[in-house]
N, C-alpha and C positions, 0 to 999 in steps of 0.2 A: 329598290334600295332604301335605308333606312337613315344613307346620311345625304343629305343636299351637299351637289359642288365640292364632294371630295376632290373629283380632279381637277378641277379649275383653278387651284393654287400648286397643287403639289409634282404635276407632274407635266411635259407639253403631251398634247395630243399627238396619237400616232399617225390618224389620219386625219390630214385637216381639211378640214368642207364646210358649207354652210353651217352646218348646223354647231359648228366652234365660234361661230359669232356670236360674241354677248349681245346683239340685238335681235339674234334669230330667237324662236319658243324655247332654246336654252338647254333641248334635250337631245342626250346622244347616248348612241346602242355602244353597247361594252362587252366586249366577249368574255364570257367566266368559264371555267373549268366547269362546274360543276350547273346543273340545269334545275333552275330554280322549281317551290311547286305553283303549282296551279290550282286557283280555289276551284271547289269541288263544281260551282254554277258554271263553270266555262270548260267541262269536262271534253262535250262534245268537241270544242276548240285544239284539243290537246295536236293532232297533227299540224293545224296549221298556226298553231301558237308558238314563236319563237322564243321560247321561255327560256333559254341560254343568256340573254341580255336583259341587261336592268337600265335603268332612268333616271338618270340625272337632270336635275335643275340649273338653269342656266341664269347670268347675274340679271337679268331682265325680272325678273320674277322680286327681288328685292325692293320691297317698298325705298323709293326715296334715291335709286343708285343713279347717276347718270350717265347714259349709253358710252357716253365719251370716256367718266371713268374703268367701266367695263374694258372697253380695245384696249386704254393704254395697261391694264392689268394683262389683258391675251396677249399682247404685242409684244411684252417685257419678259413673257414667263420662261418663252424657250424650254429650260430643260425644269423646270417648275423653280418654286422657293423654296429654301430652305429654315426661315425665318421672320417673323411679320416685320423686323425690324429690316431682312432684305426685302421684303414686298417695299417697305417704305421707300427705303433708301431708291430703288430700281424704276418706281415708276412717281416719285414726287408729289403721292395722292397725300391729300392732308387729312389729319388724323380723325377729323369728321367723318370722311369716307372710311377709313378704314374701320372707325368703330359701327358705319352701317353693315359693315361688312363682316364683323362679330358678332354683331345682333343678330345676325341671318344666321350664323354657324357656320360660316364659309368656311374657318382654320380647321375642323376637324381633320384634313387631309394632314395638318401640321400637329397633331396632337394636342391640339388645343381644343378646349369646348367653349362656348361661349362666356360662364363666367372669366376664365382664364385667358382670352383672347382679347376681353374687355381690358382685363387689368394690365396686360401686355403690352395694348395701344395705350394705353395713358401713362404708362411708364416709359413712353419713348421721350430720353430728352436728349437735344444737341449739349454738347461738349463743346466749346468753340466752335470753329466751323471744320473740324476736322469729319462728320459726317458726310460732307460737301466734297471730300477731295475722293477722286479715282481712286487713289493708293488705298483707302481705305473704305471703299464702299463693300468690300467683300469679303476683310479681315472681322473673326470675331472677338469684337472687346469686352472687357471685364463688365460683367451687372453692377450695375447702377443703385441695386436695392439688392437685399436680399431675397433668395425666396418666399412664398409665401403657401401655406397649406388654405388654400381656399375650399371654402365647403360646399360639398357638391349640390348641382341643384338636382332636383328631381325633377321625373318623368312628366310629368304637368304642368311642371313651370316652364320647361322645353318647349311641350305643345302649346301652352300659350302664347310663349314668344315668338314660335313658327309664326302661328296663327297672325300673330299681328305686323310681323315684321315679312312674312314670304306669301301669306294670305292661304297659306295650307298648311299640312305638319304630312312627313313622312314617318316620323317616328312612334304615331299611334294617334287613335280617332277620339276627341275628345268623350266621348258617349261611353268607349270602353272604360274608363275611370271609372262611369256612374253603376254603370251595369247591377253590382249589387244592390244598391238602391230600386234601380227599374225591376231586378225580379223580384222582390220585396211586394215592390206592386205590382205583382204576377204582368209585367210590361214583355208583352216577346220581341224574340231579337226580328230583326227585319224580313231576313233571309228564310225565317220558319213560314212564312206568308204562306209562298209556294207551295208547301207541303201538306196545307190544313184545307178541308174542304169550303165549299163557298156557301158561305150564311152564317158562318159559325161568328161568334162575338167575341170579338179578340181588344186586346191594346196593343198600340203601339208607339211610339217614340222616337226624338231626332231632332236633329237641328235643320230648324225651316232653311231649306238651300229655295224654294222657289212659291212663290202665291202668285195664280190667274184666275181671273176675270173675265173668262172670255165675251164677249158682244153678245155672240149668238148661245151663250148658254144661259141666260135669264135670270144673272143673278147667283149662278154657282158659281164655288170658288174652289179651284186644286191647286191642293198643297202637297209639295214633295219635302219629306221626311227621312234624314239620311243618318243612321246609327252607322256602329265597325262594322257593320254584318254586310247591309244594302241599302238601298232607298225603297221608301213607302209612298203611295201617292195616294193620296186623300180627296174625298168630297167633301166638301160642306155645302149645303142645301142653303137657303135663305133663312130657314126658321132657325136653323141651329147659330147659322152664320152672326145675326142680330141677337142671339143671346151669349154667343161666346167672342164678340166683335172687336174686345179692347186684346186678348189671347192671336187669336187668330191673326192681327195686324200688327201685333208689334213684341209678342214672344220669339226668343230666340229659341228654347227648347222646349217642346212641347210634345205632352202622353195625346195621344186619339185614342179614344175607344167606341167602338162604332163593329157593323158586321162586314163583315168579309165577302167581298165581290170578286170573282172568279172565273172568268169567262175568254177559253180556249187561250189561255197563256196570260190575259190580262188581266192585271188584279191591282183591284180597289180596295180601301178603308173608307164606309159609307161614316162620315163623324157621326156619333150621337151626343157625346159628349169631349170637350180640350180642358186640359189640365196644363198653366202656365209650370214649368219644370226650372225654368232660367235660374232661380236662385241654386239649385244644384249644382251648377257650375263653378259655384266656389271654390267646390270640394277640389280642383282643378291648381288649387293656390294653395291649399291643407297640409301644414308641414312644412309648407314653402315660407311661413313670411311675407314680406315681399317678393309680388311676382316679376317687378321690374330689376333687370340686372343690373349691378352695382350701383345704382342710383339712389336715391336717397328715397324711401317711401314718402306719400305725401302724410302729412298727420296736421290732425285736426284737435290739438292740446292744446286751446286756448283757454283761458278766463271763460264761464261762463257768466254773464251779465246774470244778478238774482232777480229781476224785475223784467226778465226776457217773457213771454208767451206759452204759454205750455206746450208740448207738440200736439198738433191735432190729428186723429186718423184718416187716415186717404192723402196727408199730405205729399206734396212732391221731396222728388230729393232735393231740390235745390234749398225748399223750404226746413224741410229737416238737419241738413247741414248749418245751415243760418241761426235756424232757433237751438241745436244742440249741436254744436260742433264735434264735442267728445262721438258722436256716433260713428261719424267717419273714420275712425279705427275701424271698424268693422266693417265698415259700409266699401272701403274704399277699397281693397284687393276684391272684394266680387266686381265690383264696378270694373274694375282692370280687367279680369275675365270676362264679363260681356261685353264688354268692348273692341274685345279681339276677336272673339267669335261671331262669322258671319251672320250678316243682318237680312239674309233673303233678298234676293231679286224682285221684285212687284212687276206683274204686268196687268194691264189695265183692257 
């Protein structure tokens, strides 16, 4: 599925069981008419692939929601919402929760996408206390504002907000953005791995999902590499390791190019050489503005002191921001995007 938690506001469950508990792993099988496809790598799968059902996310997966707020949302839904202003009214969560619950994209089942859902929770105000009475928690009353044509965000800015707010994105892999870029640098997609013989010198690319250390490997370090396509898994040797060491430990996106290890299904990326890629992830905010929804971006338009320090190179960011403020225009929507993009697991 391509939207998180459609059904979790708009409609109750037909069947209810564990797995309707917002403290369970939050995912439930949905029967569709029609039988989704199946990527081409899990062909052989296709008999015992139930590919009729798709995957929903469940509130657990929300950064920051708490379990408690979860039930009293399931427990109130019954026949679902029809309105965030009856979500409010129905279960008494306060508008903090409800805008975690924006951020996440939870309204789409209500037509809302998360700019819209934002602006929706902050437009809830009490009238007196006539929101409080029974008579009226079910009536709908005249808008308080007018409408508003809010501008849509794009497809990137979405991914990044997944990313930071549900720790994944269903709606596309941030890698696929770059793609033009990476074949520019003849970078192959993941999935071509399997297809090319072993020893051949390839690149490849992705966002570090894991770095090991093992005890008993002497000093080598593998690293799994996950574009839209698949994941790559990487060697790095000691000698490469200590020349490309500030890369290798603390790049979020990074090109390998190295040969191609191949051996009866298993297949390696021997590194020879890593290419830090993380500032490409910008491009992820490009168009967008600010990547944070209806928040105020942060900016960095102060006075510059004339008798400040020059910037020097290799400086940090923190030092860059201090001696020239004005940079963080620029500096500061990439920073919002590596920030949301996963930081790798390290095992030691």
């Amino acid at each position: 599925s391509s939207r998180p938690s459609t059904r979790l506001l708009s409609e109750a469950p037909q069947d209810v069981d564990a797995r309707d508990e917002p403290g369970h792993d939050g995912t439930e099988g949905v029967a569709t008419s029609t039988t989704l496809p199946l990527h081409p790598r899990h062909a052989a799968m296709a008999g015992d692939s139930l590919s009729t059902h798709v995957v929903r996310l469940g509130f657990r997966q929300i950064s920051g929601l708490k379990e408690e707020d979860g039930r009293k949302i399931a427990i109130a839904r019954k026949n679902g919402y029809d309105s965030i202003r009856d979500l409010w009214l129905r279960t008494r969560l306060s508008p903090a929760v409800l805008e975690r619950l924006a951020e996440a994209d939870a309204f789409r089942s209500l037509g809302l996408d998360r700019r819209q859902a934002l602006w929706a929770v902050r437009a809830l105000r009490r009238a007196g206390d006539k929101d409080d009475l029974p008579l009226f928690a079910r009536v709908a009353t005249p808008e308080q504002e007018p409408d508003v044509a809010l501008p849509p965000m794009w497809l990137g800015e979405h991914v990044v907000a997944d990313y930071r707010h549900l720790h994944l994105s269903l709606k596309a892999h941030p890698v696929s953005f770059l793609r033009a870029d990476l074949d520019r640098r003849r970078v192959l997609p993941n999935e071509r791995l399997a297809t090319l013989p072993s020893g051949r010198r390839v690149s490849v690319a992705g966002l570090v999902l894991v770095r090991q250390r093992p005890g008993t490997a002497k000093g080598v370090i593998f690293a799994t590499l996950e574009d839209e396509t698949a994941v790559a898994n990487v060697i790095v040797w000691p000698q490469v390791f200590e020349v490309f060491r500030p890369i290798v430990l603390g790049a979020r996106l990074v090109a390998v190019t190295g040969r191609l290890q191949n051996e009866q299904g298993v297949i390696h990326v021997v590194a020879e050489r890593l290419d830090d890629l993380t500032p490409l992830l910008k491009k992820l905010a490009e168009d967008a503005g600010c990547i944070e929804t209806l928040a105020r971006c942060d900016e960095f338009k102060r006075p510059i002191p004339e008798h400040r320090q020059p910037v020097r190179a290799g400086a940090s960011l923190a030092v860059l921001l201090r001696e020239a403020p004005d940079l963080g225009d620029d500096l500061a929507p990439a920073a919002r995007v590596r920030s949301a993009m996963p930081k790798g697991r390290n095992f030691r």
